[in-house]
Backbone bond lengths (Angstrom), bond angles and torsions (degrees), N, CA, C in turn:
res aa  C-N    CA-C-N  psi(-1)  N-CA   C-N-CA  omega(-1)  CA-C   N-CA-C  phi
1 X - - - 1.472 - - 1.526 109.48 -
2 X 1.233 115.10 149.92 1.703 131.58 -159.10 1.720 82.86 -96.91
3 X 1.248 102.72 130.49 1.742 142.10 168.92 1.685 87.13 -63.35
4 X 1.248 108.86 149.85 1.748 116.39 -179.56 1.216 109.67 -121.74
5 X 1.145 102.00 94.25 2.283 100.00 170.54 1.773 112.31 -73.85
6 X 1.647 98.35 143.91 2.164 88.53 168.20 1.062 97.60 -115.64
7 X 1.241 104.67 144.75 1.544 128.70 165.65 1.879 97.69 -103.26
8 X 1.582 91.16 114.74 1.592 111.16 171.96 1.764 106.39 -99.59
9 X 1.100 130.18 67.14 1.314 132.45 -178.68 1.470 123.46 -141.82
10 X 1.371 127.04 -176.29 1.110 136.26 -165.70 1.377 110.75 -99.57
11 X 1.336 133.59 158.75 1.500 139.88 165.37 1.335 136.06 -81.08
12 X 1.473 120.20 106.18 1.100 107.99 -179.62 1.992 94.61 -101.80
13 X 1.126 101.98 154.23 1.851 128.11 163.15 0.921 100.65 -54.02
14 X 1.687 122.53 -70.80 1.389 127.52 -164.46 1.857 126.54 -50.99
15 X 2.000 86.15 -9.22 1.597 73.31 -165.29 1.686 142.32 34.22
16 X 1.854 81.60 49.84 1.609 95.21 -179.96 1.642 97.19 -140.97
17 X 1.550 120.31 15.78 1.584 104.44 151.55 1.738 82.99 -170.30
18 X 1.384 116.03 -177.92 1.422 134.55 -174.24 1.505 129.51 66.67
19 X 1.453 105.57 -140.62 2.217 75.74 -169.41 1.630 109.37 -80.52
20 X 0.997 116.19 12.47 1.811 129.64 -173.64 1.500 97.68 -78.18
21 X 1.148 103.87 -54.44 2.035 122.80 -174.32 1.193 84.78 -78.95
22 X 1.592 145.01 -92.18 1.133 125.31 -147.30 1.811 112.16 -42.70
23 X 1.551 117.19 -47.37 1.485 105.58 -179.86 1.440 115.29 -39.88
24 X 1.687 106.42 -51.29 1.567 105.90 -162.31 1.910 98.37 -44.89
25 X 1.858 103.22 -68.82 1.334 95.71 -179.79 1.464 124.35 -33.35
26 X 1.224 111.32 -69.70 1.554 121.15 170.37 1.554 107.75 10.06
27 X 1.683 87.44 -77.80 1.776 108.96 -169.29 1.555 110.99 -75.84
28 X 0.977 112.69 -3.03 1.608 115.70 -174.95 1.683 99.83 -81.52
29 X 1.181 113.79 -46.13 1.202 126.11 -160.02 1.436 106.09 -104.74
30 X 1.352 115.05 25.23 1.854 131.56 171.58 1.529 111.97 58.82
31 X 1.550 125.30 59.69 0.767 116.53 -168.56 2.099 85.11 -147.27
32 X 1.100 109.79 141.65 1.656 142.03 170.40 1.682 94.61 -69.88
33 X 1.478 127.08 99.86 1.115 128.82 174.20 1.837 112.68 -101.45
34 X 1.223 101.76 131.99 1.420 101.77 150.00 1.273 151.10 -143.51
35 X 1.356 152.08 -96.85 1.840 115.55 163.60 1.499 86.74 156.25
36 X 1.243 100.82 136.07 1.613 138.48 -171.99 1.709 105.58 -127.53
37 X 1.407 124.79 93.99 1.354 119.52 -152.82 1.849 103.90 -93.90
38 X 0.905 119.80 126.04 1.427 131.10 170.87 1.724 112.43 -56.62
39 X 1.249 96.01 -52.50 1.691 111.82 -142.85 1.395 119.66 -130.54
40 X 1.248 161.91 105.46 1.232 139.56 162.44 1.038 119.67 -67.94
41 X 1.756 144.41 -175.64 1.542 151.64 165.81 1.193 123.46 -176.21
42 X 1.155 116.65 135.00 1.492 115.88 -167.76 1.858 99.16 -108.52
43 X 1.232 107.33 128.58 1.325 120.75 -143.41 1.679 109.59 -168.30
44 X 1.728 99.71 126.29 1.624 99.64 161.04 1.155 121.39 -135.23
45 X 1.287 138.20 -162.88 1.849 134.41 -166.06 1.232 120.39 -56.61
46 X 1.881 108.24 -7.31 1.690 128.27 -156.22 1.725 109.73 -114.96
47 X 1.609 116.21 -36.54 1.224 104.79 175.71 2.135 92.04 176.42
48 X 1.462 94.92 163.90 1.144 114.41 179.54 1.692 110.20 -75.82
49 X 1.275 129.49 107.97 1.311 102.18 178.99 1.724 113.17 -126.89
50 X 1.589 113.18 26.83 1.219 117.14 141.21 1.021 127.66 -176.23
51 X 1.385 135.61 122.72 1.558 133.84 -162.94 1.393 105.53 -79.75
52 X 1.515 138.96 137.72 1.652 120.56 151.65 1.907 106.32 -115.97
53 X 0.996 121.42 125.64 1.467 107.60 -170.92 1.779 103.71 -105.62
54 X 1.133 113.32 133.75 1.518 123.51 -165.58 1.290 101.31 -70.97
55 X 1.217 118.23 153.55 1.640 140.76 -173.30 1.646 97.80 -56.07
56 X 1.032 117.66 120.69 1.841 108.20 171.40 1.582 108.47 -62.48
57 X 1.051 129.74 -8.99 1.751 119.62 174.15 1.305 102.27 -60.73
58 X 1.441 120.97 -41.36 1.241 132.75 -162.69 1.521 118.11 -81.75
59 X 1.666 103.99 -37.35 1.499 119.33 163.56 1.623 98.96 -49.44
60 X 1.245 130.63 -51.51 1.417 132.47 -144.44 1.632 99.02 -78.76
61 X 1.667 96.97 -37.54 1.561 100.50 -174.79 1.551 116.22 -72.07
62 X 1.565 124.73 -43.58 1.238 117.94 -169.60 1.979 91.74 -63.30
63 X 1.329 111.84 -53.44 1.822 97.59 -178.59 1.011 136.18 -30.88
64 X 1.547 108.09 -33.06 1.693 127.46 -169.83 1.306 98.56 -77.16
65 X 1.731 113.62 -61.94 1.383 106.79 175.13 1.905 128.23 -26.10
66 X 1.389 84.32 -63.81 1.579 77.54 -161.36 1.731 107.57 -78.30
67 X 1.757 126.38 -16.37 1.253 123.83 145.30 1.106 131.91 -38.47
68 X 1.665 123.98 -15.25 1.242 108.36 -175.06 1.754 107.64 -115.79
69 X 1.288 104.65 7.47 1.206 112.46 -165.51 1.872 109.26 -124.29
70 X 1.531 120.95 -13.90 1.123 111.72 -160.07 2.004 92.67 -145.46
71 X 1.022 109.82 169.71 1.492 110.09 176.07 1.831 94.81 -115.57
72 X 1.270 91.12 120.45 1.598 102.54 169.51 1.310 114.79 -73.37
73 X 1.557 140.27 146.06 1.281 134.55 176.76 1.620 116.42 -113.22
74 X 1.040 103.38 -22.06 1.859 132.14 -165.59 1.534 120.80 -159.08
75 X 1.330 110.33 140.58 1.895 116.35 -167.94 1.928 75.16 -127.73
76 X 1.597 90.85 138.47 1.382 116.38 151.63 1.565 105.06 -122.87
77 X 1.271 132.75 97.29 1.378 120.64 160.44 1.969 116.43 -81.82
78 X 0.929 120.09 111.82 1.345 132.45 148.41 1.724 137.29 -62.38
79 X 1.607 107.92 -119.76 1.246 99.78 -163.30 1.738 97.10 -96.99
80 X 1.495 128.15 145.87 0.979 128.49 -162.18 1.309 130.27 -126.10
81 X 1.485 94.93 5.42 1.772 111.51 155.71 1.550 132.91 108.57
82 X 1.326 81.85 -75.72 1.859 122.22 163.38 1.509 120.05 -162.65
83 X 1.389 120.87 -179.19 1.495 111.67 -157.30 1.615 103.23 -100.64
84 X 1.965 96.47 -0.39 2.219 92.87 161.92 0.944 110.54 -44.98
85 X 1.459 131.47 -52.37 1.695 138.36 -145.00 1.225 93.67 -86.61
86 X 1.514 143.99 -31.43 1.256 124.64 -163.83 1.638 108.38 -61.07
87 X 1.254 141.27 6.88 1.147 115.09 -171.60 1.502 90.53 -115.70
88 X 1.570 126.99 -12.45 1.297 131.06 156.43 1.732 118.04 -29.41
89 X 1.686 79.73 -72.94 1.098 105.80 -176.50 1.112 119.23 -44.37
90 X 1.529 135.66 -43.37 1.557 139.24 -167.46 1.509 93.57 -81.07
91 X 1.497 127.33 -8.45 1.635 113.94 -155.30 1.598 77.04 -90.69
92 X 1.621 118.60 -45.72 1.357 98.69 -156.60 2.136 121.31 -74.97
93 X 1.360 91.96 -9.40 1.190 118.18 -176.83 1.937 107.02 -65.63
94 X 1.432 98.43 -45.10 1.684 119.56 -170.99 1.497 92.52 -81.63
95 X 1.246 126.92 -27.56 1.202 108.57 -155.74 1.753 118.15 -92.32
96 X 1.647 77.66 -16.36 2.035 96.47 179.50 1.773 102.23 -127.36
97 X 1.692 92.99 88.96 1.359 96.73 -168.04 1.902 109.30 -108.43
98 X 1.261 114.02 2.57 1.552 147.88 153.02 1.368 104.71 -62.38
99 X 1.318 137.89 -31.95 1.379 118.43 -167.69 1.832 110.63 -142.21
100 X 1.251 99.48 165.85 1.161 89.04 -162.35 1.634 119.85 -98.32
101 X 1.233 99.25 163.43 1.609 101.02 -160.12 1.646 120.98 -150.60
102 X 1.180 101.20 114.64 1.965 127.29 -168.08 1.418 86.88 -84.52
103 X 1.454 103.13 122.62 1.740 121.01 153.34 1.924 110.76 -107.22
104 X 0.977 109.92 121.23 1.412 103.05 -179.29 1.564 98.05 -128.80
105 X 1.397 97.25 109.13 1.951 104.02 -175.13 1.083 109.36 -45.67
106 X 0.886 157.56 83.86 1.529 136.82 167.19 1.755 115.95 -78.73
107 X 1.219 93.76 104.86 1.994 97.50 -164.06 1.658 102.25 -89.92
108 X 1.708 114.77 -55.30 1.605 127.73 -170.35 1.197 108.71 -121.75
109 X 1.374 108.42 148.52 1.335 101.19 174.05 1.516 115.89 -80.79
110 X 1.563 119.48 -160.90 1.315 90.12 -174.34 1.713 89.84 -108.04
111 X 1.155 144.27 24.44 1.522 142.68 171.11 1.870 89.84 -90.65
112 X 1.397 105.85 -16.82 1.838 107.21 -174.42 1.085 131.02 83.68
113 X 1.975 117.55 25.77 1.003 130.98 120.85 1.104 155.63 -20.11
114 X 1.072 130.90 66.85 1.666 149.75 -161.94 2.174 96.71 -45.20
115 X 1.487 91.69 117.94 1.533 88.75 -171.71 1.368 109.34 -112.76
116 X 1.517 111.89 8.10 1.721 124.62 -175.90 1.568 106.68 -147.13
117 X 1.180 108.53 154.42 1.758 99.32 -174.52 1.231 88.67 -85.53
118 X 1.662 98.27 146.38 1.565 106.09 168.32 1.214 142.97 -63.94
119 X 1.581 105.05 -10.55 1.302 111.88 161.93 1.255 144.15 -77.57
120 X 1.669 99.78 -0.59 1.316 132.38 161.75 1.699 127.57 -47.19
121 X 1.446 78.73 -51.91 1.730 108.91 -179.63 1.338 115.28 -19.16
122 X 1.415 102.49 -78.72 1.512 111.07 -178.19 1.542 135.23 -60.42
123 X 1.310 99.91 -22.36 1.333 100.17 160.37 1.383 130.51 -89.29
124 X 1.729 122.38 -30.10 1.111 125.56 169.73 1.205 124.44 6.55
125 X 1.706 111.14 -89.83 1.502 124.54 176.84 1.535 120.59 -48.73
126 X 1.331 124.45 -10.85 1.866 132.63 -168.11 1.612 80.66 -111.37
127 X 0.916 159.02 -13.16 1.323 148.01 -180.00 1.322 127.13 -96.85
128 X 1.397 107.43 -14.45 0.915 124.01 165.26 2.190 142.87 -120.88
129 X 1.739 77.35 3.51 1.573 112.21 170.79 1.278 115.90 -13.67
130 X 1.294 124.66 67.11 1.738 115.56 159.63 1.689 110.45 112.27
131 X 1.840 89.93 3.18 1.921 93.77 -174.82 1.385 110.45 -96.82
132 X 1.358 108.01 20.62 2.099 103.71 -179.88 1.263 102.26 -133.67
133 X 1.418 103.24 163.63 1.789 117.43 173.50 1.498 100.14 -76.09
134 X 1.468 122.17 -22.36 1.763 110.64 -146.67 1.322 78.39 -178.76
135 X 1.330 98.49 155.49 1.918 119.66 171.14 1.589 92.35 -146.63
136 X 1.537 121.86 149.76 1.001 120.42 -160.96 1.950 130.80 -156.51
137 X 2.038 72.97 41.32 1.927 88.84 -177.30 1.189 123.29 -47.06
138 X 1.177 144.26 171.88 1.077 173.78 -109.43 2.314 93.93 -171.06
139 X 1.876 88.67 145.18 1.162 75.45 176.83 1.803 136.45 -48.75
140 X 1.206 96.31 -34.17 1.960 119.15 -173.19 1.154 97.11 -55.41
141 X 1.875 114.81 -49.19 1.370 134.81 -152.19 1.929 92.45 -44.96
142 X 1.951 71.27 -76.83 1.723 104.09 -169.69 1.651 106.43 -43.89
143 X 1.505 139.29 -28.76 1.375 146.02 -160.37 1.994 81.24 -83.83
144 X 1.478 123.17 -74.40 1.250 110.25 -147.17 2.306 98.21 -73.77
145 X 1.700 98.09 -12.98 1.797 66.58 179.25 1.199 119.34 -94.68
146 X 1.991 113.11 4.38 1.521 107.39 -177.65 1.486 106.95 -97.81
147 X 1.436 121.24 -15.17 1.585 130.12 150.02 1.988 75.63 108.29
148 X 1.396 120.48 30.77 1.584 117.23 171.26 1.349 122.95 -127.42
149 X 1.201 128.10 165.70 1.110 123.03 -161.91 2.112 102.85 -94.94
150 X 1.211 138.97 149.81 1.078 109.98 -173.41 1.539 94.07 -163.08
151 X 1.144 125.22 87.71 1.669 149.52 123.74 1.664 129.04 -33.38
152 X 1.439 94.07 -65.81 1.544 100.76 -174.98 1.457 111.03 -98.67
153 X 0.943 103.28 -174.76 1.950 123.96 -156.47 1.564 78.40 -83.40
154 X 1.504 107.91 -57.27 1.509 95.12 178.16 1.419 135.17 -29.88
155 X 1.319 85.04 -61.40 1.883 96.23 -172.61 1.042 106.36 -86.95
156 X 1.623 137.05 6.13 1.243 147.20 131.58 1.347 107.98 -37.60
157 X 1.260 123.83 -81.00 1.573 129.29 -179.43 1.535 125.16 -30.18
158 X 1.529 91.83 -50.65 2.281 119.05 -176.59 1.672 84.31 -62.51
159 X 1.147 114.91 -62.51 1.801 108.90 -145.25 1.680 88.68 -79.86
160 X 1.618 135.22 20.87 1.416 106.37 -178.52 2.081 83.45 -119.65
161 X 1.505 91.48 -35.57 1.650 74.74 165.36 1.709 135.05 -69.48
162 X 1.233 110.77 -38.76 1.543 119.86 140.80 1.233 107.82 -21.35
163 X 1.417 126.19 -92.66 1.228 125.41 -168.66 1.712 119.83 -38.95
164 X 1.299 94.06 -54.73 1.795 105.49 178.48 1.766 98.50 -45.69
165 X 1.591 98.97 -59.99 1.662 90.02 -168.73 1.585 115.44 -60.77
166 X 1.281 117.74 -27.78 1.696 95.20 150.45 1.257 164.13 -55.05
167 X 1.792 89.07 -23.14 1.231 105.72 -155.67 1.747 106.28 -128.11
168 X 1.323 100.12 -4.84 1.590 89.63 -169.03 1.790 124.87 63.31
169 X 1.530 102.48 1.30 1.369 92.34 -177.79 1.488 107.85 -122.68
170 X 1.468 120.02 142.95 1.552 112.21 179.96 1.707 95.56 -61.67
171 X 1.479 93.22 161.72 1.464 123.76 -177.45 1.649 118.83 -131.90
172 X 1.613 101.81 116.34 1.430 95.62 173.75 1.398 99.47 -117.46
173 X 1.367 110.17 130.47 1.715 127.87 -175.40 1.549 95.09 -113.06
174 X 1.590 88.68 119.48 1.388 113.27 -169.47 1.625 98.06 -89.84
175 X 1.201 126.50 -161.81 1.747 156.79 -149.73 1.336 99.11 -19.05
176 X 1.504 114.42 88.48 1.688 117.72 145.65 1.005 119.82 -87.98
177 X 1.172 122.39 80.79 1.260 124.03 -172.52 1.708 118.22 -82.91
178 X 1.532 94.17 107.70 1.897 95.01 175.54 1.198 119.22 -123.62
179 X 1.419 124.25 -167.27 1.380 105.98 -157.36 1.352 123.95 -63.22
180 X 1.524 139.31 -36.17 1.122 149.48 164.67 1.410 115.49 -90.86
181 X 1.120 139.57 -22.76 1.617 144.58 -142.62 1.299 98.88 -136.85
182 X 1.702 115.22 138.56 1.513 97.40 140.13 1.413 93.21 -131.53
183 X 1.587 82.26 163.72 1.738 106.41 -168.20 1.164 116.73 -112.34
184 X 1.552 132.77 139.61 1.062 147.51 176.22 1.746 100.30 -94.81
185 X 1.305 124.78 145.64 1.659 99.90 172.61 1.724 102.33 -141.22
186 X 1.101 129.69 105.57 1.428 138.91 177.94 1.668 119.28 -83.77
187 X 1.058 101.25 112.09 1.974 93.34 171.59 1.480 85.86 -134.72
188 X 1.778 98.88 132.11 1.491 132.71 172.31 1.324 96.59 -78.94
189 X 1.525 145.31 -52.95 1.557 123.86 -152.36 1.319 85.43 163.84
190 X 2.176 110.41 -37.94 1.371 83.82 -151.63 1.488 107.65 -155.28
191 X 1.800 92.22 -3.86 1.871 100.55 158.74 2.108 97.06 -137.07
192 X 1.304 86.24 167.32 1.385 108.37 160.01 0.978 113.74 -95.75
193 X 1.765 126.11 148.30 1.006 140.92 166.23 1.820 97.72 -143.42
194 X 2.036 97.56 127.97 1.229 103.16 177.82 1.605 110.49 -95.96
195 X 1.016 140.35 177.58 1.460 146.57 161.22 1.568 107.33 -134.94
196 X 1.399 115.63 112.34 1.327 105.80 -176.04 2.055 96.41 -130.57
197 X 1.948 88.94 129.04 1.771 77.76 174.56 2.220 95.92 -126.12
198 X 0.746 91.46 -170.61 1.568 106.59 178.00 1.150 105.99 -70.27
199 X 1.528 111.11 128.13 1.697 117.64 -169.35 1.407 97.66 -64.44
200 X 1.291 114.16 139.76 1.817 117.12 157.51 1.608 114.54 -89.46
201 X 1.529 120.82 147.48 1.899 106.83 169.97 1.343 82.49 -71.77
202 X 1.315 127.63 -64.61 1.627 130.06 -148.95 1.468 125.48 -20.27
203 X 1.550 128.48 106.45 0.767 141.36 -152.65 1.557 104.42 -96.56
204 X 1.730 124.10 87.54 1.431 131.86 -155.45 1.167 104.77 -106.91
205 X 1.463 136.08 131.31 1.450 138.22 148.80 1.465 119.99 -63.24
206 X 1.645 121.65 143.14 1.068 122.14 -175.38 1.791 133.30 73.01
207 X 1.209 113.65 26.46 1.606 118.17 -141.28 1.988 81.68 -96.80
208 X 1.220 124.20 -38.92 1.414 134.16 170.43 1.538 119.82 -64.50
209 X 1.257 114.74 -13.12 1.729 120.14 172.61 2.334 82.73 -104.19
210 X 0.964 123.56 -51.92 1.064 109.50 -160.49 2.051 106.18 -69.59
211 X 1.072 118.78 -15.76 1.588 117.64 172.51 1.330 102.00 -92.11
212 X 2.049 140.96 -22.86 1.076 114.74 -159.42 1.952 87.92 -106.13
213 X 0.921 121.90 -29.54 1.810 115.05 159.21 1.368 123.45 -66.31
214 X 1.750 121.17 -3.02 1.537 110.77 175.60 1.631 96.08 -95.88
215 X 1.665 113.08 -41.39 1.388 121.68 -178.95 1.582 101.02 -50.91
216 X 1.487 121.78 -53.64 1.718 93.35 -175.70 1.077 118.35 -82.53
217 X 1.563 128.17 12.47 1.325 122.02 160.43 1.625 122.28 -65.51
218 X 1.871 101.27 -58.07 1.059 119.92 168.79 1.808 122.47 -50.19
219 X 1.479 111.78 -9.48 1.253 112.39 177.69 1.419 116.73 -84.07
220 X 1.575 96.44 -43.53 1.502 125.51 -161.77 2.310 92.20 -65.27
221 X 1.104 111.16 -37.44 1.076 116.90 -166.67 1.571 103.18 -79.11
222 X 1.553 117.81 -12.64 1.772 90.20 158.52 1.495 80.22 124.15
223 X 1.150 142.99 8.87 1.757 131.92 -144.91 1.965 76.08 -129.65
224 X 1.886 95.39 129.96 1.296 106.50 170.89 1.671 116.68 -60.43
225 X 1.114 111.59 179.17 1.773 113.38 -178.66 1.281 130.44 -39.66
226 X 1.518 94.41 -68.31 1.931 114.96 166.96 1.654 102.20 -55.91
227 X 1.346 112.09 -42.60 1.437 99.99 -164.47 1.633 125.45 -64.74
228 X 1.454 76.43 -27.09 1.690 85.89 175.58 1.494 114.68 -96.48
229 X 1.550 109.70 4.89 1.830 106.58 173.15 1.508 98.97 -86.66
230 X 1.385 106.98 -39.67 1.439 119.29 -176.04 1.484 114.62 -32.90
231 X 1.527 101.60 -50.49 1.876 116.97 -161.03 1.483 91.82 -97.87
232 X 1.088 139.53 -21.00 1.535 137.99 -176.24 1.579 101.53 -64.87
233 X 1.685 101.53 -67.34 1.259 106.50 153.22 1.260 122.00 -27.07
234 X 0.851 136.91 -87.20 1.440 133.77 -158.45 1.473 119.47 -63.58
235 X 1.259 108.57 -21.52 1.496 139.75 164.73 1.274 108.76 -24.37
236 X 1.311 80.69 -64.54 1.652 120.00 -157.28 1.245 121.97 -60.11
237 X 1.427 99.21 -60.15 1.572 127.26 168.53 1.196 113.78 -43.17
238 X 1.497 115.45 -49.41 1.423 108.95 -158.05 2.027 97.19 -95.14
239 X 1.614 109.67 6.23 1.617 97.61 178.27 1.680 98.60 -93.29
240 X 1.224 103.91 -16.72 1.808 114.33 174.00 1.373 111.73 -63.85
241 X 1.294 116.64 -45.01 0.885 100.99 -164.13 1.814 108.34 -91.65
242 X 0.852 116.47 -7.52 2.049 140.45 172.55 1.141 100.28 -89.47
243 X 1.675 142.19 -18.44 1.530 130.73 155.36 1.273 134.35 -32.54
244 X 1.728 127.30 140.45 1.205 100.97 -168.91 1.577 104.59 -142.08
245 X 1.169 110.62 167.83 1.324 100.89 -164.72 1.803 118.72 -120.32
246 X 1.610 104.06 105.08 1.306 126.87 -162.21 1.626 116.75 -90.84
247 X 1.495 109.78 -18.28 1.227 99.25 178.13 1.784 94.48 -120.22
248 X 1.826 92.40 -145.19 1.597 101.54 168.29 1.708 102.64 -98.55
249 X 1.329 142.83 -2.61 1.015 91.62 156.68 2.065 120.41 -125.40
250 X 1.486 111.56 -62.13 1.239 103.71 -161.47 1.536 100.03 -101.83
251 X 1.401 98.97 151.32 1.605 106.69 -179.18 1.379 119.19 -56.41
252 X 1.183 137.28 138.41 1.655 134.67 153.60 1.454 119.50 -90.42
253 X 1.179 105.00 160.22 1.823 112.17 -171.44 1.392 76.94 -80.19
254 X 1.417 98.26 167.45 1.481 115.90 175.09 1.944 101.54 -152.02
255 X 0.858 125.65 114.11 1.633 119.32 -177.81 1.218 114.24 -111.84
């Protein structure tokens, strides 16, 4: 019998990032996916052009459902709507404290669509204090929740210990993108671990739902921290570079 991952995220149409993409991965990687949706959006390959985020009564209810009926193995939480659900969110986090569980902020889109109220911001990381395996911003992510600015590998490093010291949870800060390399950058508490693959131009939608649903696969399967950033990474890379391009503008993974 197939192990059951949740996808706690929002909907995209495009089925090119959120719990739509995490299923595909899900099942790619032999795993029984299912999905508790935050958020709707009406959205194509070119830009976000409207968020609606579902009533959290309702967040609380689809969770319960399938909690009472299925054994969860793995939490991917994603994009989270508005800052009603955040207290959802921490219930389902507290409540499956046996298994492991990928938070990947997803705050903007990348057209720069604001996908959480901003007043969210600051609490984010205290709301979720010590309830994940991994959190897994993006440079922008990691810049607005460590309140720093973060360009370099350096301030890559500051804003992931920052983060940790908020949050109690390791942090892997995804897309450093430099001139030849991009970097993945992981600190557990108490080392770094970089991931560096060959920059792509390819300009892909969803590439941050597709590393934080392969990472809790790769977790769920028994593979230590790095080991499973390692293959997420690489995951990743190689669905970037197999992306394809269906509309006018940004590519979607396709698996």
């Amino acid at each position: 019998m197939k192990k059951i991952l949740l996808s706690v995220a929002g909907f995209d149409p495009t089925s090119g990032a959120g719990a739509s993409l995490d299923l595909k991965v899900f099942q790619h990687l032999g795993f029984q996916g299912m999905s508790v949706l935050t958020s709707l959006t009406a959205q194509n390959t070119e830009k976000v052009k409207e968020v609606h985020c579902l009533p959290h009564e309702f967040l609380k209810s689809q969770y319960e459902a399938l909690r009472d009926d299925v054994f969860i193995s793995g939490i991917k939480v994603g994009m989270v709507g508005c800052r009603e659900n955040m207290p959802i969110i921490k219930k389902i986090l507290k409540d499956n404290p046996a298994v492991q569980r990928v938070v990947d902020p997803v705050l903007k889109s990348s057209s720069g669509t604001w996908l959480i109220d901003r007043e969210a911001i600051p609490n984010y990381i205290s709301d979720l204090k010590g309830n994940a395996s991994l959190l897994t911003p993006n440079r922008e992510e990691a810049g607005l929740l460590s309140g720093m600015e973060v360009q370099t590998e350096e301030e890559m490093k500051k804003a992931a210990e920052k983060i940790y010291a908020l949050s109690s949870i390791p942090c892997l800060i995804t897309g450093g993108d430099f001139p030849k390399k991009s970097t993945n950058l992981l600190y557990d508490g108490k080392s770094f671990y970089h991931f560096k693959k060959e920059k792509l131009k390819k300009k892909v939608h969803g590439t941050g739902c597709c590393l934080s649903s392969s990472l809790l696969a790769f977790l769920v399967k028994g593979n230590s921290l790095d080991k499973a950033c390692h293959l997420a990474t690489e995951f990743t890379h190689k669905a970037i570079q197999n992306a394809l391009q269906v509309g006018r503008g940004q590519h979607i993974i396709s698996l």
